[in-house]
N, C-alpha and C positions, 0 to 999 in steps of 0.2 A: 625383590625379584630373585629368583632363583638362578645359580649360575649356570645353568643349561637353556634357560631363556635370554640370558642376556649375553652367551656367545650367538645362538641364535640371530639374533637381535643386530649385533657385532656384525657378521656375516653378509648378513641382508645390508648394512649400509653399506658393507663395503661393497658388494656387488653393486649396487643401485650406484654409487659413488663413481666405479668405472664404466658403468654405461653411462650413465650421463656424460662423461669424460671422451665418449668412443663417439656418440652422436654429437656435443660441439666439435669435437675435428670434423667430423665429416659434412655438416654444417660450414663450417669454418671452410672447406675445402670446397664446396659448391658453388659458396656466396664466392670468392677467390676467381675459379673459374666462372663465373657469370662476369663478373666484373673485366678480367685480360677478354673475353670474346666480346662484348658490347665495345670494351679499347678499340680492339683492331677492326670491331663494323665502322664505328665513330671515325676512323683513320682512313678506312676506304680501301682498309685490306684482306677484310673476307667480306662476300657476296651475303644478301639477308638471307638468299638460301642454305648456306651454309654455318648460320648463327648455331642454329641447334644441334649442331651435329661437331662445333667447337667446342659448345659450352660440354658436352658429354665426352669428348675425348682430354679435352682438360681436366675437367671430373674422374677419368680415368687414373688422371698421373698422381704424382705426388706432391706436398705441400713444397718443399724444397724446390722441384723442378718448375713449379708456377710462380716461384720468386726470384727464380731464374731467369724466366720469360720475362717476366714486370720488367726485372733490370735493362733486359736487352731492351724491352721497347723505350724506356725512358734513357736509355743513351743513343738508341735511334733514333729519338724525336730531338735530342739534342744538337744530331747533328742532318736537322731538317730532314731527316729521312723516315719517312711513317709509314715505310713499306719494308718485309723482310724480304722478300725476294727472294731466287734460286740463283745456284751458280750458271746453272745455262741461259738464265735470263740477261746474266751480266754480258759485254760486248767490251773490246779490245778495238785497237784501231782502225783496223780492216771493217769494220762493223760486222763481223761474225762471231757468232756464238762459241763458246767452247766444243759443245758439240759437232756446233756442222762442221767447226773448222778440224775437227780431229776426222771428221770424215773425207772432206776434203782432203785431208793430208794423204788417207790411207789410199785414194784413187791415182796422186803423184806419183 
């Protein structure tokens, strides 16, 4: 072979090498996201109409940040809670929300 065929040659693997490289992550990142939104349908924490519309904004994020999610869900399932919930969903004594009660307050 000639050395102007075989950097050639060189070249082409290596590009072909980094795509392949580019498409399993992105694969890798998909199946990821597919996998935490079917989680939390299974859990009964997002609606089936909202399946598709998880699976692509997880899709969106990054590999790091969806093994960020996993963790949180598997230490909230640990501790029997299979829902993330909001802060204003949460309730204090009085049974008022942080919000209303911050509204309330402001009418005082």
């Amino acid at each position: 072979m000639d050395i102007e065929l075989q950097k050639l040659a060189a070249d082409a693997i290596i590009q072909l090498r980094e795509e392949v490289m580019e498409k399993t992550a992105e694969l890798e990142l998909q199946d990821k996201a597919k996998k935490l939104a079917f989680k939390l349908f299974y859990n009964g924490s997002i609606a089936v109409e909202e399946l598709e519309s998880s699976i692509n904004k997880f899709a969106s994020s990054s590999l790091d940040n969806l093994n960020l999610i996993e963790k949180a869900m598997e230490l909230n399932a640990k501790n029997g809670n299979t829902k993330f919930g909001t802060i204003s969903s949460k309730q204090d004594d009085d049974g008022l929300d942080p919000l209303t009660r911050y509204l309330l307050s402001e009418v005082s």
